[in-house]
C-alpha positions as CSV (number, residue, x, y, z in Angstrom):
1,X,216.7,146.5,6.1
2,X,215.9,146.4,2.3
3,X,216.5,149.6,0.0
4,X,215.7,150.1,-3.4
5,X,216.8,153.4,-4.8
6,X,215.6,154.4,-8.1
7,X,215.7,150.9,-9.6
8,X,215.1,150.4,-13.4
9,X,215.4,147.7,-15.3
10,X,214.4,147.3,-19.4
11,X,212.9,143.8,-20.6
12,X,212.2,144.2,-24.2
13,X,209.6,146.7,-24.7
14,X,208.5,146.7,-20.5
15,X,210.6,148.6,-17.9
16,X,210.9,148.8,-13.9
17,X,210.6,152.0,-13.5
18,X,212.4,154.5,-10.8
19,X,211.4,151.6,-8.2
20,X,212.4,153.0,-4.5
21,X,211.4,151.6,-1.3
22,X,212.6,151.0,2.1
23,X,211.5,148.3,3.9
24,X,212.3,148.0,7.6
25,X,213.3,144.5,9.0
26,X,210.4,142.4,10.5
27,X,208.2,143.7,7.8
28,X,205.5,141.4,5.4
29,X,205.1,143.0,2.7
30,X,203.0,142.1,-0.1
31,X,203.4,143.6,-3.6
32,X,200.3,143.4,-5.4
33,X,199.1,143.6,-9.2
34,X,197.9,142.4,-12.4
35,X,199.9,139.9,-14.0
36,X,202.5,141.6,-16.4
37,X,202.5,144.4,-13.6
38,X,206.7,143.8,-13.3
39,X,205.8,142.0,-9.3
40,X,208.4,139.1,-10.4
41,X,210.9,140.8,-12.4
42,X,211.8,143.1,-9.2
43,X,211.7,139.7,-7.0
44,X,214.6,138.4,-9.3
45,X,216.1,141.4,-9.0
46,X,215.4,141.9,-5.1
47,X,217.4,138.0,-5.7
48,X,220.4,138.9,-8.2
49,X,218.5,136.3,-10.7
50,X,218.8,139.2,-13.2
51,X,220.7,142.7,-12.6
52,X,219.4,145.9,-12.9
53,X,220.2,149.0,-15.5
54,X,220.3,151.7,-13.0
55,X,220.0,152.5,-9.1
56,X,220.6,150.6,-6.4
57,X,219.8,148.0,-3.7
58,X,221.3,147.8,-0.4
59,X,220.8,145.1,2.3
60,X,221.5,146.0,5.9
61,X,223.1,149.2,4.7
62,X,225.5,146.9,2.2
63,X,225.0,147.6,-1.4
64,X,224.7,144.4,-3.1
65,X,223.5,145.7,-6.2
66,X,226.4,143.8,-8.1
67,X,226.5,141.0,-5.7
68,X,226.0,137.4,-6.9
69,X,222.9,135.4,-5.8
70,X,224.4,133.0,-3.3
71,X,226.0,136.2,-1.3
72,X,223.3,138.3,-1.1
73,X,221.1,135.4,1.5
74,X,218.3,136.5,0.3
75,X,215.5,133.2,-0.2
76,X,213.5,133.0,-3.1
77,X,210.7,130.6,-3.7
78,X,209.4,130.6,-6.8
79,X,205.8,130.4,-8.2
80,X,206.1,126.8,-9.6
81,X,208.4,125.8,-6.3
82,X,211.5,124.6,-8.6
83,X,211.5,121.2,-6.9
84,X,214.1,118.5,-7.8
85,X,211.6,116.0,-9.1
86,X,214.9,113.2,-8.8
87,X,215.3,114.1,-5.3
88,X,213.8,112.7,-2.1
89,X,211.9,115.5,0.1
90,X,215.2,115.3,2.4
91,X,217.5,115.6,-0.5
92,X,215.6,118.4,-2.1
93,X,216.0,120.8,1.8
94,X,219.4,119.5,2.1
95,X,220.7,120.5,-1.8
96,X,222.0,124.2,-0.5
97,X,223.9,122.5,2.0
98,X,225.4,119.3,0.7
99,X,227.4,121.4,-2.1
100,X,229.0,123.4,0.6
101,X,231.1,122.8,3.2
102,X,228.5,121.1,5.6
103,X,229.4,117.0,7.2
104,X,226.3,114.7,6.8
105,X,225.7,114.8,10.7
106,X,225.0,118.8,10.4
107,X,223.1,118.9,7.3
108,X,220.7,116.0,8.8
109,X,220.7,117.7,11.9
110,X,219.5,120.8,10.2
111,X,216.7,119.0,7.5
112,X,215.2,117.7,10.5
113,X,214.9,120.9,12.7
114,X,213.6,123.0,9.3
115,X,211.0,119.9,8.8
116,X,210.3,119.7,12.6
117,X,209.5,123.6,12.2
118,X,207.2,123.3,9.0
119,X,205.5,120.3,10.2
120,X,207.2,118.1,7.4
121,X,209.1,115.4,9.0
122,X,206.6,112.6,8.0
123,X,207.3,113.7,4.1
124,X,211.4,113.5,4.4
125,X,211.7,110.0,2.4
126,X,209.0,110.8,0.3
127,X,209.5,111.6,-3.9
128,X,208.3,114.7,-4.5
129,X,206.4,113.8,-7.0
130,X,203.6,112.7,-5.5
131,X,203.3,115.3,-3.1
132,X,200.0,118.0,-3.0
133,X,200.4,121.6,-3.8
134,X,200.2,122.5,-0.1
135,X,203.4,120.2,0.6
136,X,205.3,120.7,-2.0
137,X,205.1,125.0,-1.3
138,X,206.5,123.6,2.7
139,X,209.4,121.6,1.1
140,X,209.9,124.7,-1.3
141,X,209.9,126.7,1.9
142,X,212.0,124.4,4.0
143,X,215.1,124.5,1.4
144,X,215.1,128.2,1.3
145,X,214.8,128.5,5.1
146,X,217.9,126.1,5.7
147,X,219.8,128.9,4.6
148,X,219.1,131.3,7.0
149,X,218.2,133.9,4.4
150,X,217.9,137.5,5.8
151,X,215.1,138.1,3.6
152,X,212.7,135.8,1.9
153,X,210.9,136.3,-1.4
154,X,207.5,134.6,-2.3
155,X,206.2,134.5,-5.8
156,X,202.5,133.8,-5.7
157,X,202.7,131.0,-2.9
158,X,198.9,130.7,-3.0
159,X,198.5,130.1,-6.6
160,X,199.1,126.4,-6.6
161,X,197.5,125.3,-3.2
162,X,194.4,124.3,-2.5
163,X,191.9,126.6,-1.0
164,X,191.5,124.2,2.2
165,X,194.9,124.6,2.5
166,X,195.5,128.2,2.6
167,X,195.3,128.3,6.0
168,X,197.4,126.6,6.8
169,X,200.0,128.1,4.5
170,X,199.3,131.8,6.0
171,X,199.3,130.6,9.9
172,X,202.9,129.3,8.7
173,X,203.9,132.5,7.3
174,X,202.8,135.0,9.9
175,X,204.4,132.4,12.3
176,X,208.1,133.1,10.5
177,X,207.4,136.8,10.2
178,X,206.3,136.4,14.0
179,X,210.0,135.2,14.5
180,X,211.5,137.6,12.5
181,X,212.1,137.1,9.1
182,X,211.4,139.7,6.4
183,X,209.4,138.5,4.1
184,X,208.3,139.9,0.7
185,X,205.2,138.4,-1.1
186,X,204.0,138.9,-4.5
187,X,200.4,138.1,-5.4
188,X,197.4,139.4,-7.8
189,X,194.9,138.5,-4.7
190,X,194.1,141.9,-2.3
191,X,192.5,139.2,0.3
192,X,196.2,137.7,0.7
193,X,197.4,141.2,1.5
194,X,194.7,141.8,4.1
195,X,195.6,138.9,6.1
196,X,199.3,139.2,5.9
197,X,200.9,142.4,5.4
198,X,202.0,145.2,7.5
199,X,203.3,146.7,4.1
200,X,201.4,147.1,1.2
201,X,202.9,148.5,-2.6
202,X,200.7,148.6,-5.6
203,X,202.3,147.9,-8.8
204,X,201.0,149.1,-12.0
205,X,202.8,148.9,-15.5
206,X,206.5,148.5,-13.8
207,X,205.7,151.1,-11.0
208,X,204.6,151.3,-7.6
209,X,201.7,153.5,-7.5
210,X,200.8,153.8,-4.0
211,X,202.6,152.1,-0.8
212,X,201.8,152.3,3.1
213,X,199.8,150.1,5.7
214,X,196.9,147.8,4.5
215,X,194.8,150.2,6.3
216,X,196.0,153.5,4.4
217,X,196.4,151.8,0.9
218,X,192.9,150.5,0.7
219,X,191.0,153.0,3.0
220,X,192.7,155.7,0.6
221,X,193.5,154.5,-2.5
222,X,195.3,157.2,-4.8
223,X,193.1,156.2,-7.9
224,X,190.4,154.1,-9.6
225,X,193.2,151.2,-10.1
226,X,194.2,150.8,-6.5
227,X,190.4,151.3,-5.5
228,X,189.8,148.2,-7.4
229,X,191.8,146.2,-5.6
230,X,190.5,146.9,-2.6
231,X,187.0,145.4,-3.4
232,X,185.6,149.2,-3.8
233,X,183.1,149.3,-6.6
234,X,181.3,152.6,-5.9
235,X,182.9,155.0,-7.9
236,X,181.1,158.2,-9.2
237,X,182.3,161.2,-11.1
238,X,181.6,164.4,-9.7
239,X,182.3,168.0,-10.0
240,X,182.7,169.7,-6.6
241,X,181.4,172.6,-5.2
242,X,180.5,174.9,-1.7
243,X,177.5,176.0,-0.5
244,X,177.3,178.1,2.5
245,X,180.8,176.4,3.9
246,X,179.5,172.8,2.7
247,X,181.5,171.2,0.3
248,X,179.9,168.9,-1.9
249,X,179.8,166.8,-5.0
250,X,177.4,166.6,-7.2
251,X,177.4,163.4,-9.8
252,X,176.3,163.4,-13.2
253,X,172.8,162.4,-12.3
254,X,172.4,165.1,-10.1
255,X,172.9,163.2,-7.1
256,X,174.8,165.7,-4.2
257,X,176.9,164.0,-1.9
258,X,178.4,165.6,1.0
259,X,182.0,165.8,2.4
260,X,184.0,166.3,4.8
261,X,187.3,167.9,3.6
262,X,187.8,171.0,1.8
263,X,190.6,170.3,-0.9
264,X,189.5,168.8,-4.2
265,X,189.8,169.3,-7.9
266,X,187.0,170.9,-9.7
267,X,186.0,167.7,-11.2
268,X,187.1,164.0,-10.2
269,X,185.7,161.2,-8.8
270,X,184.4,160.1,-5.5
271,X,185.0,156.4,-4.0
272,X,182.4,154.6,-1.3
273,X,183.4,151.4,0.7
274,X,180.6,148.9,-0.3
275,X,180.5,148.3,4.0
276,X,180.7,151.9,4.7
277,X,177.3,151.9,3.7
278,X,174.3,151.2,6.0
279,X,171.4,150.2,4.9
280,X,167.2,150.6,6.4
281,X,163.7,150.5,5.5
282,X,163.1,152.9,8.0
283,X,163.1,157.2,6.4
284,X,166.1,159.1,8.7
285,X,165.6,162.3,10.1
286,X,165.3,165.1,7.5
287,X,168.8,166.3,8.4
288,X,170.4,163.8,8.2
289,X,173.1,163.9,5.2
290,X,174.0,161.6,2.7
291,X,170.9,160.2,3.0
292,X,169.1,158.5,-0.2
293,X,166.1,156.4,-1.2
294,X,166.8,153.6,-3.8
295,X,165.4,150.2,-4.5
296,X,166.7,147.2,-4.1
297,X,167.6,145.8,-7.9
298,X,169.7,142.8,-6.9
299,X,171.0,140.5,-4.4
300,X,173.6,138.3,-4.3
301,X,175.3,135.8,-1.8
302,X,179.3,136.8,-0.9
303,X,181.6,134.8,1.5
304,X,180.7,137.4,4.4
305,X,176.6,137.9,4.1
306,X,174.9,139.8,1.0
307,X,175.8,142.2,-1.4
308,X,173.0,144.5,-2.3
309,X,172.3,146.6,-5.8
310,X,170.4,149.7,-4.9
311,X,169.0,152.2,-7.7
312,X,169.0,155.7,-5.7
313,X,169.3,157.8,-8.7
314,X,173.0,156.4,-9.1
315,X,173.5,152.9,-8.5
316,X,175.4,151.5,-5.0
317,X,176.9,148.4,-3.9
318,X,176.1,147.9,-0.6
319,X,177.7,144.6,1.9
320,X,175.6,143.3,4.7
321,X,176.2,140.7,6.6
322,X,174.3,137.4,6.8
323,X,173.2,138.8,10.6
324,X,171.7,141.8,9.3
325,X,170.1,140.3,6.5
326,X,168.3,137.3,8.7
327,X,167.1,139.9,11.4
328,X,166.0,142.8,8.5
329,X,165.4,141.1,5.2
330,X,164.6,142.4,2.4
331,X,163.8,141.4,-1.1
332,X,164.7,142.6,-4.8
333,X,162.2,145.8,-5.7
334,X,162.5,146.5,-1.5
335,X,162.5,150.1,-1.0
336,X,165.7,151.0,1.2
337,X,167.6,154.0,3.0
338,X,170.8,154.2,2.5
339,X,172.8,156.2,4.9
340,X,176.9,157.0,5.2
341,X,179.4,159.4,7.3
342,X,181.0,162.3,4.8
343,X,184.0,161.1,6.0
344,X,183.4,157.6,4.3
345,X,183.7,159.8,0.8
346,X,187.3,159.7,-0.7
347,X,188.1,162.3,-3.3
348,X,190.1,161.6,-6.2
349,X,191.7,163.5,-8.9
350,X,190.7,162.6,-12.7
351,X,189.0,159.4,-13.5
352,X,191.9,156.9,-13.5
């Protein structure tokens, strides 16, 4: 559906750099990073706001690298929505239409199914100016959907909308994906990207660093950046070794974890999901691996349950949730098992 082949683009002293992706039709995908990252910059572009200084994008096998914006039906809403603050709600989802070759009957006819669709009709004589954040990213929506864009772009459609209303915002978007519409979606926030995507891309410094399902990207993030989007704050450097066909790692406080593949560096790092972790006051067996004592240093509330610090020699983050912590409670200075599968243990290479 979407192509990007070795994309690059210079903006002062900042560059896209050899961007190339192929995203299939029916996709969400949501490009995250820092701000500064370049997420926007390819949006516009993805758009043919801005053009780029080498490679090319294609559209439905169409190269429409030198295309101009209003050919290439591609939607883009932008971070700060762009509403006509002069304009009524109706005036502001019919603008696309009223300066083409549209009569009034078929551009009302088509502002009221777009509004019927994104629950807007009560706001169509409003002024926008007194709208919330939450309606004005719908009528921001509503006048790039009128289009019939093939693909639509969203910068940051979170940022401005209030948290009671995110929602309702993501319901609507999985419900136009649901239907069919690409749909690319930049935002700093990896929560958005759980809840949405079926694509993920990491952007870094104006490059993708690592791209696949949600699942892949933050179950196996390539390094220490991705990792850190993905909520993962158990990171410990490691030099690896084997020991009568068991491959290890031992951390620089002599703390041996160990693993289940056999391909590593000789030194690196090794990642732990904070809820791959599981957590008892009760010793496990003597053979059981990856098995360490530690104390309970700290706990703090999260949006899901608990999240523990434990001191075990190196120190762990560990999640539980509110359940566990009710029916097995325990207190800061607790002694505490902790206990997870080798396979838990991601390897990676350096300490980036």
């Amino acid at each position: 559906m979407l192509k990007l082949d070795k994309v690059c683009r210079k903006l002062g002293s900042f560059r896209l750099a050899d961007i190339t992706l192929d995203i299939p039709a029916g996709t969400y995908y949501v490009l995250l990073g820092r701000s500064g990252a370049g997420k926007t910059q390819l949006l516009e572009l993805i758009a043919g706001l801005t053009r780029t200084d080498s490679g090319a994008i294609w559209l439905d096998g169409v190269n429409i690298t030198q295309e101009s914006i209003q050919k290439r039906r591609i939607g883009l809403v932008f971070q700060d929505y762009a509403i006509f603050p002069n304009m009524s709600v109706f005036a502001n989802i019919a603008y696309s239409l009223t300066s083409g070759r549209y009569d009034r009957t078929a551009v009302k006819e088509r502002v009221i199914s777009v509004a019927r669709e994104l629950n807007i009709m009560h706001l169509l004589d409003r002024d926008t100016r007194h709208l919330s954040g939450g309606e004005k990213q719908r009528v921001a929506l509503a006048r790039t959907l009128i289009t019939s864009p093939k693909l639509l772009l969203l910068d940051e459609p979170m940022s401005s909308v209030d948290a009671s209303l995110k929602d309702d915002i993501r319901r609507l978007l999985r419900r136009l994906n649901r239907q069919g519409l690409t749909i690319i979606h930049v935002t700093h926030d990896y929560r958005e990207a759980v809840s949405l995507a079926s694509r993920v891309g990491v952007m870094h410094n104006g490059k993708i660093i690592q791209e696949g399902t949600p699942d892949k990207v933050f179950r196996k993030p390539v390094n220490r950046f991705v990792a850190r989007y993905a909520g993962i704050r158990n990171f410990f450097r490691v030099r690896f070794t084997e020991n009568n066909g068991e491959y290890l790692a031992v951390s620089s406080k002599n703390i041996t974890f160990s693993l289940s593949e056999d391909s590593f560096p000789d030194e690196g790092m090794i990642i732990l999901r904070s809820d791959d972790i599981e957590i008892s006051t009760v010793s496990p067996p003597a053979v059981k691996k990856n098995a360490f004592r530690g104390i309970v240093t700290e706990i703090l509330p999260t949006e899901s349950g608990y999240e523990l610090t434990v001191d075990a020699g190196e120190v762990f983050y560990v999640d539980i949730s509110a359940d566990m912590y009710k029916n097995h409670p325990v207190t800061e200075q607790s002694e505490v098992w902790l206990n997870f599968a080798a396979e838990a243990l991601v390897v990676l290479q350096g300490t980036g």
